[in-house]
N, C-alpha and C positions, 0 to 999 in steps of 0.2 A: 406510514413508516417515518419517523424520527430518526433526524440523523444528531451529531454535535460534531462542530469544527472548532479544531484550533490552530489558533495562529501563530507561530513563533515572532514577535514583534520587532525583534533586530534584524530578523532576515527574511520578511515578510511571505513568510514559507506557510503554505495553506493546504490540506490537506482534508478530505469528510470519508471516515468511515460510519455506515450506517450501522445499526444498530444488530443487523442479520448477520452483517461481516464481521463488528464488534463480536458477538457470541461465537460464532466459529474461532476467531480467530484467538479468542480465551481457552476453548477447547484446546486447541491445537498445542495453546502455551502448556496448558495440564498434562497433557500426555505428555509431553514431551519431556517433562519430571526437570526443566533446568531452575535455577534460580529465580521463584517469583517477584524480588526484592529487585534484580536487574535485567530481565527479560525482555524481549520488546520481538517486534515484528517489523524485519527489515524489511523495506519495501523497497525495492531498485528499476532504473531502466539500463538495459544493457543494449548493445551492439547484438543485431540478427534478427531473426523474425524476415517472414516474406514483405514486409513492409519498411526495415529499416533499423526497429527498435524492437524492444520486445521488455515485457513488466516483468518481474521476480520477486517472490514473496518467499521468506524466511525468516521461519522462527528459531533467533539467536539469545544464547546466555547473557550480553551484555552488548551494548554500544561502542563500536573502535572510539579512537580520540578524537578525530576530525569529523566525528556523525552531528546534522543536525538533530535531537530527541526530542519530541513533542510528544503531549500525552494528547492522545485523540478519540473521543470517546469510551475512556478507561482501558485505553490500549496503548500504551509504549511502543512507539516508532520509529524507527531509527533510520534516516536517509542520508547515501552520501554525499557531498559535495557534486561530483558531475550530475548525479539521478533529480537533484532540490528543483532545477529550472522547468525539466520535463516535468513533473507532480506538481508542483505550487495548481490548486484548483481543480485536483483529481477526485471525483466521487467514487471510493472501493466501497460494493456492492456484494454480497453473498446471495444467490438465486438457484431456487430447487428448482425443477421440473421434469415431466417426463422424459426428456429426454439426456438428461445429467443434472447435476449443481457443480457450481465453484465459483468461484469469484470473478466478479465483471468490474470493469475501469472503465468512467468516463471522463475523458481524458479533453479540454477547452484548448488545449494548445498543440491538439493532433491536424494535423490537414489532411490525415490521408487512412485508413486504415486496410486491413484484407479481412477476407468473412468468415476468420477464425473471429478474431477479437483478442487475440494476444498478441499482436504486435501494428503498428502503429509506424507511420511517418510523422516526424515532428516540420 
């Protein structure tokens, strides 16, 4: 499986979705019927989770003013300023199996996580 990363070069912001999470996450933009032309997939960490932190994925019409936007495997991203430091180096993943699918984060700047997988100590 092939991934592609991109870097945003002034704020040294890195990011890989593969190419499994890429397709889904084109999907999701489709259905969703918003604006192709400024659409993206917010990716966030917030406060909560049994670990501290927890990821949030949302597909939004456009980027606020202060979003870092990187195109990431032919996906528009949009991150905000607190979430950039936790994600800089996150692998987002799409995985089927029998016993669900959704989206998995591997995350280099976790020390800690719980055995869901959606939420994290930094």
């Amino acid at each position: 499986m092939s991934s592609v990363e991109q870097q945003a070069p002034a704020s040294g912001f890195q990011l890989v979705l593969t190419d499994g999470a890429a397709a889904e996450v084109r999907k999701f933009i489709a259905a969703e019927q918003v604006p192709a032309d400024t659409a993206g997939l917010r990716v966030s960490v917030l406060p909560g989770g049994c670990s501290g932190f927890k990821y949030s994925l949302n597909i939004e019409e456009r980027a606020l003013d202060d979003d870092l936007v990187v195109d990431v495997n032919g996906v528009r991203v949009f991150v905000d300023g607190f979430s950039a430091p936790y994600l800089t180096g996150v692998t987002i993943d799409y995985v089927s199996s029998m016993q669900g699918s959704g989206f998995t984060f591997s995350n280099p700047n976790a020390s800690g996580g719980c055995g869901c997988g959606s939420s994290f100590t930094a």
